[in-house]
C-alpha positions in Angstrom: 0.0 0.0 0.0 0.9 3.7 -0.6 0.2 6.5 1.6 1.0 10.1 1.1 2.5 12.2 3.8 3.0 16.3 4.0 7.1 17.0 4.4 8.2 21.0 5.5 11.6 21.8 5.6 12.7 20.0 2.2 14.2 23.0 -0.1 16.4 21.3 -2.4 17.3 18.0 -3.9 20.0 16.9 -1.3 16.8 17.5 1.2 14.7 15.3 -0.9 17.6 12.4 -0.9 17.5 12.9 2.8 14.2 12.6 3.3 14.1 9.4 1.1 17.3 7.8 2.7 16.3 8.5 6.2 12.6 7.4 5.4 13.5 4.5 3.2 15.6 3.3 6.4 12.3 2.7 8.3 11.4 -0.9 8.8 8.6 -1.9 6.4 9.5 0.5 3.8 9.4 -0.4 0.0 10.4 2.5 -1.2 10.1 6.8 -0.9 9.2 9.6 -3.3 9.7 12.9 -2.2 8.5 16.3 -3.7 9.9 19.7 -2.9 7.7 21.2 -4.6 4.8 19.9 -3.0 5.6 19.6 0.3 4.7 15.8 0.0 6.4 12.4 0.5 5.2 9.0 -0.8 5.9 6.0 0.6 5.6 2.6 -0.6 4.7 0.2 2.1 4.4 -3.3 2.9 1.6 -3.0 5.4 0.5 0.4 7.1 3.5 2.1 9.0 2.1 5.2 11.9 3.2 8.3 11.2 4.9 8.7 14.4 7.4 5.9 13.3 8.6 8.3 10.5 8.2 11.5 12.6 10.5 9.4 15.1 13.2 8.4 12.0 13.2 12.3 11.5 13.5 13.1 15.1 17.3 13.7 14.6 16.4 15.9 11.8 14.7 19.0 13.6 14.3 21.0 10.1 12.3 18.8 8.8 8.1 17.6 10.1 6.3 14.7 8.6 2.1 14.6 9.4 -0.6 12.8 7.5 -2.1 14.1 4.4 -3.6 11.5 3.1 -4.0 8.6 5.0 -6.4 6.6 2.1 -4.4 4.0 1.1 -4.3 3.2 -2.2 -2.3 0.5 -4.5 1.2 1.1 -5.9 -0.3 0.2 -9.1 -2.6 3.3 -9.9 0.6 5.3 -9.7 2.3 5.7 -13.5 6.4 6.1 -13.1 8.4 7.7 -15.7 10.5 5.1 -17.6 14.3 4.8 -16.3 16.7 7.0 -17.8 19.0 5.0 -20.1 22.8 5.0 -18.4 23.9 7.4 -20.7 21.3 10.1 -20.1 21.9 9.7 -16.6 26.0 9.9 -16.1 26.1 12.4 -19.3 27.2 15.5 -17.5 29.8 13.6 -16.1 30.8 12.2 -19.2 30.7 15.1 -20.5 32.8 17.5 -18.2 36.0 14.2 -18.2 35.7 14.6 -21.9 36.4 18.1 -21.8 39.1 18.0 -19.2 40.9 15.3 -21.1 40.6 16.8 -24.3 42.3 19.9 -23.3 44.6 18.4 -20.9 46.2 16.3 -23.6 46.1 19.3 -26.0 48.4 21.2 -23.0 50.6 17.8 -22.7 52.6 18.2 -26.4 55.9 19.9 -26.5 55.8 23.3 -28.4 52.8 22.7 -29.7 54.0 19.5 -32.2 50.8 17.1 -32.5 53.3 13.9 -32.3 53.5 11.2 -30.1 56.8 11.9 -29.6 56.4 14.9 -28.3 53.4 14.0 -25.9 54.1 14.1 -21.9 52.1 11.6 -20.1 53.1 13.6 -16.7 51.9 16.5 -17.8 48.6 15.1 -19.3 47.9 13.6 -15.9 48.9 16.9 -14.2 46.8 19.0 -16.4 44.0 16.6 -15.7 44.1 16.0 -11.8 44.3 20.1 -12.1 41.6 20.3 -14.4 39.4 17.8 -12.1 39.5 19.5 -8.6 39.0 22.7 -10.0 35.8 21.6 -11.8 34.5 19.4 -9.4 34.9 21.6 -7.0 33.1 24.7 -8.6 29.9 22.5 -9.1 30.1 21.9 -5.1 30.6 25.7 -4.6 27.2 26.2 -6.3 25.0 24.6 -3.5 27.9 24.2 -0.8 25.2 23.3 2.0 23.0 21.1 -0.2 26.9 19.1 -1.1 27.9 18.9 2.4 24.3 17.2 3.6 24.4 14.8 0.4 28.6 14.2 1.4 27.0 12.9 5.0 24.9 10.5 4.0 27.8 7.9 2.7 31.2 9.9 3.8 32.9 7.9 6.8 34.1 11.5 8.1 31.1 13.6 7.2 28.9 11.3 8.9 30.8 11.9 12.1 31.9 15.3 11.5 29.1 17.1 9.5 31.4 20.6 9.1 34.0 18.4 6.8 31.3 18.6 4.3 31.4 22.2 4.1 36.0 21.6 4.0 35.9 19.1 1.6 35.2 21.1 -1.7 38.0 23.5 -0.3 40.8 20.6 -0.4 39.4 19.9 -4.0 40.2 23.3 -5.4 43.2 23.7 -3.0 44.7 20.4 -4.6 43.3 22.0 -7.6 45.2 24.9 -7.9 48.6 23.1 -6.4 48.2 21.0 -10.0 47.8 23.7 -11.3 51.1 25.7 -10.7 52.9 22.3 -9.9 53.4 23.5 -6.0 55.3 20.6 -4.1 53.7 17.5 -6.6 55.5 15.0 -3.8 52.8 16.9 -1.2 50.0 17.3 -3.5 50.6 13.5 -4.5 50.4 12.3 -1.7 47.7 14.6 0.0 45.5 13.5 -3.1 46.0 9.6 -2.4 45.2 10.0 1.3 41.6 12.4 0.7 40.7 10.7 -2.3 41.3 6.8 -1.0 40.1 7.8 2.5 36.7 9.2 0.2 36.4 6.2 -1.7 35.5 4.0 1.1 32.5 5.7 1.7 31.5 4.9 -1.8 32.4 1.5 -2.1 30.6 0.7 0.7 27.5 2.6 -0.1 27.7 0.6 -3.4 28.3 -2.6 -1.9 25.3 -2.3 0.7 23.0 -1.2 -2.7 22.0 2.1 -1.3 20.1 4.5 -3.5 21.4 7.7 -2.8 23.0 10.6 -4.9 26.7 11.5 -5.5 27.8 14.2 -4.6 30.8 14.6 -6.8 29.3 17.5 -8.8 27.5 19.0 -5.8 24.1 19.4 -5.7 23.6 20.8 -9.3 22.9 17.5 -11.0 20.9 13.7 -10.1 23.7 11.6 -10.3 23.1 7.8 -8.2 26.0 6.6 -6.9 27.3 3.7 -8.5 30.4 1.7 -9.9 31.3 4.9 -11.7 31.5 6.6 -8.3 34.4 4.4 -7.3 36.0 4.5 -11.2 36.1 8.2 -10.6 38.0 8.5 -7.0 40.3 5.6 -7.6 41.1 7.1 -11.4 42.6 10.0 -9.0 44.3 7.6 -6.6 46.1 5.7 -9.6 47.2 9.0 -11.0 48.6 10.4 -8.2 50.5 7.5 -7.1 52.1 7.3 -10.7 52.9 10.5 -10.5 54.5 10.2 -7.4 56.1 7.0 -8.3 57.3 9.2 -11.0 58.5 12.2 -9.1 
């Protein structure tokens, strides 16, 4: 059975994910649909949960109250969902913004501008593009820092304990960023990139392990991303660079 519930407090999409994660976490819960822009939450059930059970779940989560709206129950069925988006349509922002970086970071990496193999640098490919990375990624965190920082907690070892490392972490991205950038101490910067990035890929591979559906927060808040296998391709890409480049160095 379905029941529909009235939500305050949800003002972006990292509020809806929490809403559904923290929901979804309830015992007897199929599944969770919230909507901003309704004020609502569904929830998919397998026999009828009391309202106080959620409004407990949410107890911890003073900014947002859950109350009865609708408490006719109605089948799962009579609701029509919108056919998956194909894996393309949903990773292709991502897709999109590596495609860029490594286009231009291996236009950077020839010598005097000769197009030849011979004259390509593979360090300064991967330099360009660990520079080009962090900078990005972390401007698309910048843009909702809050929403980032409350998506970060829901799968972040640290940021689950720590909640303010949410708000630090997009500052260590464009801080490793910019030490790519100008090539400030790469032995450091290595380094400092294998411990944040390995240390953040935990979080993921765990989420991903345990099958939660939740949203990555690698490009902040701005876009829908799940997280996924491509999650973990992403952090340990970084890892494997910067231990090359240190092997290198």
């Amino acid at each position: 059975m379905t029941h529909t519930y009235e939500v305050t407090g949800m003002t972006c999409e990292a509020c809806e994910y929490k809403i559904q994660h923290v929901l979804g976490n309830v015992e007897g819960v199929k599944s969770v649909k919230p909507d901003k822009a309704n004020n609502t939450a569904t929830v998919e059930m397998e026999k009828h949960i009391p309202v106080s059970k959620f409004q407990e779940a949410l107890k911890p989560y003073p900014k947002y109250t859950i109350t009865e709206k609708a408490i006719t129950p109605v089948y799962a069925s009579a609701f029509v969902e919108e056919p998956p988006k194909s894996w393309f349509a949903t990773y292709k922002p991502l897709l999109l913004i590596f495609a860029f970086i490594t286009g231009v970071s291996a236009l950077t990496a020839f010598h005097a501008g000769i197009f030849e193999v011979a004259h390509f640098s593979g360090m300064h490919f991967m330099n360009h593009f660990m520079a080009g990375f962090f900078l990005v990624f972390s401007f698309f965190k910048f843009l909702d820092l809050k929403g980032f920082a409350e998506s970060y907690a829901m799968y972040d070892l640290l940021a689950m304990k720590v909640p303010v490392y949410g708000f630090i972490y997009p500052f260590i991205e464009l801080a490793l960023g910019v030490a790519y950038l100008v090539n400030f101490e790469p032995q450091a910067t290595n380094i400092s990139t294998i411990v944040v990035m390995g240390f953040s890929s935990i979080g993921v591979i765990q989420s991903v392990l345990d099958n939660k559906k939740i949203r990555c927060a690698c490009l902040g808040a701005v876009f829908n991303l799940p997280m996924s296998t491509v999650t973990i391709i992403e952090d340990l890409l970084m890892v494997g660079m910067a231990a090359a480049m240190l092997f290198v160095y």
